[in-house]
N, C-alpha and C positions, 0 to 999 in steps of 0.2 A: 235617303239617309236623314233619320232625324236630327233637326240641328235648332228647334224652336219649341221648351215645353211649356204650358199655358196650368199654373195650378190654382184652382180655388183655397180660400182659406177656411175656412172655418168648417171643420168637419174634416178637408179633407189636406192641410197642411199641420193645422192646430187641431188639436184630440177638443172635445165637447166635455170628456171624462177630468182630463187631468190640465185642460186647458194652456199647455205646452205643442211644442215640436216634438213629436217621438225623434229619438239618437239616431236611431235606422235613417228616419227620413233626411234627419241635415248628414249624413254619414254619403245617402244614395246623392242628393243634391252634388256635396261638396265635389265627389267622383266626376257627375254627369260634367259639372263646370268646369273641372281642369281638365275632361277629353274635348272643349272645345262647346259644350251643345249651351244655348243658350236658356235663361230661366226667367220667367215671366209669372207675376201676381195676377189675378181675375178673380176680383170678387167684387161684392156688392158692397163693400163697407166703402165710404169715402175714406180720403188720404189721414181726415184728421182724428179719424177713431178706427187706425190702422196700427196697433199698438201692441200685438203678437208677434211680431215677425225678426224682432233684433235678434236671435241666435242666426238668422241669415242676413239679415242688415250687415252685422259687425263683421260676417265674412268677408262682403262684398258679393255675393251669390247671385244677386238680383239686377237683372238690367235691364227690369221696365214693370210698367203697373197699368193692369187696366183696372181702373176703381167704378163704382157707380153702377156696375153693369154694364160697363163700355160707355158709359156717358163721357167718364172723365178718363184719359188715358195719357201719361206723362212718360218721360226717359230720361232719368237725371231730375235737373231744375230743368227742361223744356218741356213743354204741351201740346202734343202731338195730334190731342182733339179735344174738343168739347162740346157739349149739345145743352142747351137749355128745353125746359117745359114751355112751354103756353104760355102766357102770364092769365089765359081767359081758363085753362084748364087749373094753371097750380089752385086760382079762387077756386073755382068749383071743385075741387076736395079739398080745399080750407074749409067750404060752406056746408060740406057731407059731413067731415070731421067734426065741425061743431056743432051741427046738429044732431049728430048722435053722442056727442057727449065721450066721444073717443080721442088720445093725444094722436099727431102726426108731427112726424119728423122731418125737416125739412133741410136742405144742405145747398148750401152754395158753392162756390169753386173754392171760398179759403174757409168759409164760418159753416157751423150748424147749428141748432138749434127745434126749442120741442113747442106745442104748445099743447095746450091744458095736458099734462104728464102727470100719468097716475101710479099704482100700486105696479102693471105691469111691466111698466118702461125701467121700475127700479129694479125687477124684480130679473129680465131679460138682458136690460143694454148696460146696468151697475153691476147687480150683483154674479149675475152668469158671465158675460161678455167682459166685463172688468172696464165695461167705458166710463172713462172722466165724465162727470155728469156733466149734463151738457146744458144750455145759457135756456130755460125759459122766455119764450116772445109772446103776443098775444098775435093771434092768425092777420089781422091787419098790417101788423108791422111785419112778419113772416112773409105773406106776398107781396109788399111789396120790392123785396128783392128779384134778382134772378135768379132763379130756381135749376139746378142739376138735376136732384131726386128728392122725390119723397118718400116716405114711408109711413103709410097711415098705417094703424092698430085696428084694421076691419078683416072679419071672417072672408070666406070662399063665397058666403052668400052676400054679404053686402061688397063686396067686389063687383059683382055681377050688376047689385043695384047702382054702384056709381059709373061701371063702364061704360054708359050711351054719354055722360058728361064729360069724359076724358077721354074724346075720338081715336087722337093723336097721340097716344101714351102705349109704351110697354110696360103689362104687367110679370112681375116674375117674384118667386118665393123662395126663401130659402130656411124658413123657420114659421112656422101653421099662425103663430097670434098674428104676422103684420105682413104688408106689401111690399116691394121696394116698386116705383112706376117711375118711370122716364120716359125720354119722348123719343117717338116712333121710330125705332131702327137702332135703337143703343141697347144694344146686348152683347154679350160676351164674344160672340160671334164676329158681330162688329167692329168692337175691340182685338182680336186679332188679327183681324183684316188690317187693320191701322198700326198694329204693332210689327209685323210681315213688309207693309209696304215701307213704312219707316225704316226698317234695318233690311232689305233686299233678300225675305225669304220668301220661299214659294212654299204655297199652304201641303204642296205634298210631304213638306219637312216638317211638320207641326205634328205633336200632340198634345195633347189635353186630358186633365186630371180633374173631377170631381163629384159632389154628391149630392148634391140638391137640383130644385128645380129650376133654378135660375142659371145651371150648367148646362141643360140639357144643349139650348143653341150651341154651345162651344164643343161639347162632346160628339154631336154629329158635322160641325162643322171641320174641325181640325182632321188628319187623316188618321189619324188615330186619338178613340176619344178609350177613355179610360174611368169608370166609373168606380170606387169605392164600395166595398164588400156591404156595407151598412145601407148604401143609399137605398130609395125605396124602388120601386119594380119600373115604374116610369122614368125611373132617371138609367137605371141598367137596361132599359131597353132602348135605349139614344145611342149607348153605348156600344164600341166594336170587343169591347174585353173588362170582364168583371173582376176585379183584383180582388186581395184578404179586405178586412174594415181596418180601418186608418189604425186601430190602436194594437194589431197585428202585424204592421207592417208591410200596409199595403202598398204603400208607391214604392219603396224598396223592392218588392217580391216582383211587381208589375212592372220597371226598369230593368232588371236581372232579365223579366220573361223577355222584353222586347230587347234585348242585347244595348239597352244604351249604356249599362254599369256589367260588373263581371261577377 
Protein backbone atom coordinates (compact mmCIF):
# COMPACT_ATOMS: atom_id res chain seq x y z
CA UNK A 1 0.00 0.00 0.00
CA UNK A 2 1.15 3.34 -0.89
CA UNK A 3 1.43 5.58 1.99
CA UNK A 4 4.89 7.90 0.87
CA UNK A 5 4.69 10.12 -2.41
CA UNK A 6 8.06 11.70 -3.33
CA UNK A 7 7.25 14.80 -6.27
CA UNK A 8 9.82 16.88 -8.11
CA UNK A 9 9.06 20.38 -8.66
CA UNK A 10 9.67 22.01 -11.49
CA UNK A 11 8.23 20.37 -14.46
CA UNK A 12 6.59 18.12 -12.85
CA UNK A 13 4.62 19.79 -9.80
CA UNK A 14 4.86 23.48 -11.35
CA UNK A 15 4.00 23.65 -15.44
CA UNK A 16 7.50 25.36 -17.18
CA UNK A 17 4.36 26.84 -19.47
CA UNK A 18 2.28 28.60 -17.19
CA UNK A 19 4.66 28.40 -14.20
CA UNK A 20 1.63 27.44 -11.67
CA UNK A 21 0.29 24.20 -9.97
CA UNK A 22 -2.14 22.89 -12.61
CA UNK A 23 -6.07 22.52 -10.30
CA UNK A 24 -6.04 18.73 -11.24
CA UNK A 25 -2.81 18.46 -9.49
CA UNK A 26 -3.51 20.22 -5.97
CA UNK A 27 -7.29 18.79 -6.63
CA UNK A 28 -5.31 14.78 -6.92
CA UNK A 29 -2.81 15.99 -4.01
CA UNK A 30 -5.59 17.46 -1.54
CA UNK A 31 -7.50 13.69 -2.08
CA UNK A 32 -4.31 11.71 -1.78
CA UNK A 33 -3.80 13.73 1.84
CA UNK A 34 -7.18 13.26 3.48
CA UNK A 35 -7.04 9.29 2.49
CA UNK A 36 -4.14 9.27 4.70
CA UNK A 37 -1.03 8.79 2.15
CA UNK A 38 1.71 11.15 2.86
CA UNK A 39 3.30 14.02 0.49
CA UNK A 40 6.88 14.87 0.06
CA UNK A 41 8.93 17.81 -2.14
CA UNK A 42 12.49 16.39 -4.00
CA UNK A 43 13.82 18.72 -5.86
CA UNK A 44 17.06 20.50 -6.56
CA UNK A 45 16.21 23.97 -5.68
CA UNK A 46 17.36 24.91 -2.00
CA UNK A 47 14.63 25.89 0.73
CA UNK A 48 15.32 29.58 0.07
CA UNK A 49 14.49 29.81 -3.72
CA UNK A 50 11.57 27.31 -3.00
CA UNK A 51 8.88 29.94 -3.88
CA UNK A 52 6.24 27.88 -6.18
CA UNK A 53 4.62 25.79 -3.89
CA UNK A 54 2.12 28.05 -1.41
CA UNK A 55 -1.18 26.78 -3.28
CA UNK A 56 0.08 23.54 -1.31
CA UNK A 57 1.98 25.33 1.70
CA UNK A 58 -1.34 27.18 2.55
CA UNK A 59 -3.19 23.76 2.59
CA UNK A 60 -1.00 22.19 4.79
CA UNK A 61 -0.44 19.21 2.01
CA UNK A 62 3.29 18.96 2.56
CA UNK A 63 5.09 16.94 5.30
CA UNK A 64 8.50 17.06 4.40
CA UNK A 65 11.25 18.47 1.81
CA UNK A 66 14.15 16.90 0.30
CA UNK A 67 15.89 20.07 -1.26
CA UNK A 68 19.50 20.19 -2.72
CA UNK A 69 19.12 16.84 -4.30
CA UNK A 70 18.96 15.02 -0.97
CA UNK A 71 21.70 17.14 0.30
CA UNK A 72 19.40 19.21 2.52
CA UNK A 73 16.24 17.33 3.81
CA UNK A 74 13.99 18.88 6.74
CA UNK A 75 10.39 18.09 8.44
CA UNK A 76 8.82 21.06 9.68
CA UNK A 77 11.56 23.34 11.49
CA UNK A 78 13.85 20.09 12.06
CA UNK A 79 16.82 18.68 9.88
CA UNK A 80 16.73 15.41 9.24
CA UNK A 81 20.07 15.61 7.09
CA UNK A 82 22.54 17.40 5.75
CA UNK A 83 25.80 16.92 3.71
CA UNK A 84 28.47 19.40 2.94
CA UNK A 85 31.04 19.53 -0.36
CA UNK A 86 34.73 19.43 0.02
CA UNK A 87 35.87 22.63 0.88
CA UNK A 88 39.11 21.35 -1.48
CA UNK A 89 36.48 20.41 -4.27
CA UNK A 90 33.80 23.49 -3.61
CA UNK A 91 37.62 25.64 -4.66
CA UNK A 92 38.16 23.60 -7.39
CA UNK A 93 35.06 24.65 -9.38
CA UNK A 94 35.26 28.01 -7.95
CA UNK A 95 38.69 27.98 -9.79
CA UNK A 96 36.94 26.22 -13.18
CA UNK A 97 34.14 28.66 -12.76
CA UNK A 98 36.37 31.61 -12.98
CA UNK A 99 38.52 30.47 -15.25
CA UNK A 100 36.15 30.05 -17.88
CA UNK A 101 34.47 33.02 -17.17
CA UNK A 102 31.17 31.30 -16.30
CA UNK A 103 28.61 32.39 -12.90
CA UNK A 104 28.29 29.44 -10.22
CA UNK A 105 25.74 29.31 -7.73
CA UNK A 106 26.48 28.44 -4.64
CA UNK A 107 24.03 27.64 -1.32
CA UNK A 108 24.61 27.11 2.06
CA UNK A 109 22.10 25.71 4.62
CA UNK A 110 20.29 29.28 5.16
CA UNK A 111 22.05 31.77 2.41
CA UNK A 112 22.89 31.73 -1.41
CA UNK A 113 24.49 33.46 -3.50
CA UNK A 114 26.17 33.93 -7.36
CA UNK A 115 29.40 34.92 -8.51
CA UNK A 116 30.31 36.67 -11.72
CA UNK A 117 26.25 36.41 -12.77
CA UNK A 118 25.64 37.03 -16.38
CA UNK A 119 22.86 37.48 -18.95
CA UNK A 120 21.90 33.69 -18.28
CA UNK A 121 21.37 33.46 -14.69
CA UNK A 122 18.80 36.48 -15.32
CA UNK A 123 17.55 35.07 -18.03
CA UNK A 124 16.76 31.16 -16.25
CA UNK A 125 16.76 31.79 -12.34
CA UNK A 126 14.72 35.82 -12.62
CA UNK A 127 13.17 35.83 -15.44
CA UNK A 128 11.84 31.94 -16.16
CA UNK A 129 12.01 30.59 -12.54
CA UNK A 130 10.79 34.02 -10.90
CA UNK A 131 13.89 33.71 -8.26
CA UNK A 132 14.45 36.80 -6.02
CA UNK A 133 17.81 37.82 -7.29
CA UNK A 134 20.03 36.43 -5.47
CA UNK A 135 23.29 38.49 -3.15
CA UNK A 136 26.39 38.53 -5.54
CA UNK A 137 29.88 37.22 -3.78
CA UNK A 138 33.23 37.18 -5.34
CA UNK A 139 34.36 33.15 -5.42
CA UNK A 140 36.90 33.91 -2.47
CA UNK A 141 34.24 34.95 -0.16
CA UNK A 142 31.84 32.07 -1.59
CA UNK A 143 34.19 29.23 -0.43
CA UNK A 144 34.96 30.15 2.19
CA UNK A 145 31.66 29.07 3.67
CA UNK A 146 30.24 25.51 3.83
CA UNK A 147 29.08 24.67 0.91
CA UNK A 148 25.43 22.22 0.37
CA UNK A 149 25.43 22.64 -3.46
CA UNK A 150 26.47 24.19 -6.21
CA UNK A 151 25.53 24.99 -9.50
CA UNK A 152 28.01 26.05 -12.08
CA UNK A 153 26.71 27.34 -15.62
CA UNK A 154 29.04 24.68 -17.56
CA UNK A 155 27.80 22.44 -20.69
CA UNK A 156 27.79 18.28 -20.76
CA UNK A 157 31.35 18.90 -22.00
CA UNK A 158 33.00 20.97 -19.65
CA UNK A 159 31.36 18.85 -16.80
CA UNK A 160 33.32 16.01 -18.07
CA UNK A 161 36.40 18.60 -17.99
CA UNK A 162 36.02 19.35 -14.32
CA UNK A 163 35.01 15.93 -13.13
CA UNK A 164 38.61 14.30 -12.33
CA UNK A 165 38.62 17.75 -9.89
CA UNK A 166 35.50 16.93 -8.01
CA UNK A 167 36.15 13.09 -6.99
CA UNK A 168 33.69 13.14 -4.35
CA UNK A 169 30.70 15.00 -5.97
CA UNK A 170 27.31 14.17 -7.56
CA UNK A 171 26.50 15.47 -10.61
CA UNK A 172 22.77 15.61 -11.70
CA UNK A 173 20.73 18.05 -14.18
CA UNK A 174 17.57 19.12 -14.47
CA UNK A 175 17.78 21.99 -17.04
CA UNK A 176 20.81 21.65 -20.08
CA UNK A 177 22.71 25.47 -19.43
CA UNK A 178 23.91 24.43 -15.49
CA UNK A 179 24.74 21.60 -12.92
CA UNK A 180 23.50 21.12 -9.65
CA UNK A 181 26.79 18.91 -7.82
CA UNK A 182 26.80 17.86 -4.18
CA UNK A 183 28.69 15.51 -2.41
CA UNK A 184 28.89 11.94 -3.06
CA UNK A 185 25.71 10.05 -2.07
CA UNK A 186 23.04 12.98 -1.91
CA UNK A 187 20.48 12.37 -4.37
CA UNK A 188 17.03 12.13 -4.39
CA UNK A 189 17.31 8.57 -3.59
CA UNK A 190 19.12 9.37 -0.67
CA UNK A 191 16.70 11.69 0.45
CA UNK A 192 13.95 9.28 0.58
CA UNK A 193 15.83 6.89 2.27
CA UNK A 194 16.08 9.74 5.05
CA UNK A 195 12.60 10.70 4.69
CA UNK A 196 11.12 6.70 5.16
CA UNK A 197 13.44 6.24 8.08
CA UNK A 198 12.42 9.43 9.84
CA UNK A 199 8.55 8.81 9.58
CA UNK A 200 8.67 4.64 9.83
CA UNK A 201 7.96 3.93 6.12
CA UNK A 202 9.31 0.99 4.22
CA UNK A 203 10.44 1.92 0.65
CA UNK A 204 7.83 -0.70 -0.67
CA UNK A 205 5.17 2.13 0.30
CA UNK A 206 6.80 4.87 -1.71
CA UNK A 207 6.28 6.49 -5.00
CA UNK A 208 7.97 8.88 -6.94
CA UNK A 209 6.95 11.54 -9.57
CA UNK A 210 9.22 13.31 -12.06
CA UNK A 211 10.95 14.57 -15.11
CA UNK A 212 14.38 15.38 -15.38
CA UNK A 213 17.55 13.87 -14.92
CA UNK A 214 18.34 14.53 -11.48
CA UNK A 215 14.95 12.16 -10.74
CA UNK A 216 16.09 9.44 -12.50
CA UNK A 217 17.81 8.03 -8.84
CA UNK A 218 14.45 8.62 -7.11
CA UNK A 219 12.19 7.02 -9.85
CA UNK A 220 14.01 3.85 -9.80
CA UNK A 221 14.51 3.89 -6.40
CA UNK A 222 11.02 4.41 -4.79
CA UNK A 223 8.63 1.15 -5.71
CA UNK A 224 6.92 2.96 -8.03
CA UNK A 225 8.77 5.66 -9.98
CA UNK A 226 6.49 7.63 -12.08
CA UNK A 227 7.86 9.72 -14.91
CA UNK A 228 5.99 12.79 -16.68
CA UNK A 229 4.75 12.37 -20.29
CA UNK A 230 7.28 15.35 -21.50
CA UNK A 231 10.37 13.98 -19.69
CA UNK A 232 13.06 12.94 -22.07
CA UNK A 233 13.58 9.00 -23.17
CA UNK A 234 16.23 8.63 -20.20
CA UNK A 235 14.24 9.68 -17.56
CA UNK A 236 11.09 7.32 -18.84
CA UNK A 237 13.27 4.66 -18.96
CA UNK A 238 14.25 4.73 -14.98
CA UNK A 239 10.75 4.70 -14.98
CA UNK A 240 8.02 1.76 -13.85
CA UNK A 241 5.01 3.97 -15.66
CA UNK A 242 4.98 6.86 -18.14
CA UNK A 243 1.93 9.27 -17.20
CA UNK A 244 0.28 12.37 -19.65
CA UNK A 245 3.04 15.72 -19.50
CA UNK A 246 2.32 17.83 -16.34
CA UNK A 247 0.24 20.31 -18.31
CA UNK A 248 -2.34 17.44 -19.28
CA UNK A 249 -2.77 16.16 -16.08
CA UNK A 250 -0.42 13.90 -15.48
CA UNK A 251 0.09 13.19 -11.78
CA UNK A 252 -3.84 13.40 -11.51
CA UNK A 253 -4.31 10.68 -14.47
CA UNK A 254 -1.21 8.69 -12.90
CA UNK A 255 -2.90 8.62 -9.12
CA UNK A 256 -6.40 7.58 -10.69
CA UNK A 257 -4.09 4.86 -12.68
CA UNK A 258 -2.52 3.42 -9.48
CA UNK A 259 -5.75 3.68 -7.30
CA UNK A 260 -4.22 6.09 -4.75
CA UNK A 261 -7.29 8.93 -5.69
CA UNK A 262 -10.78 7.67 -7.47
Amino acid sequence: MTKALFFDIDGTLVSFETHRIPSSTIEALEAAHAKGHKIFIATGRPKAIINNLSELQDRNLIDGYITMNGAYCFVGEQVIYKSAIPQEEVKAMAAFCEKKGVPCIFVEEHNISVCQPDEMVKKIFYDFLHVNVIPTVSFEEATSKEIIQMTPFITEEEEKEIRPSIPTCEIGRWYPSFADVTAKGDTKQKGIDEIIRYFDIKLEDTMSFGDGGNDISMLRHAAIGVAMGQAKDDVKAAADYVTAPIDEDGISKAMKHFGIIE
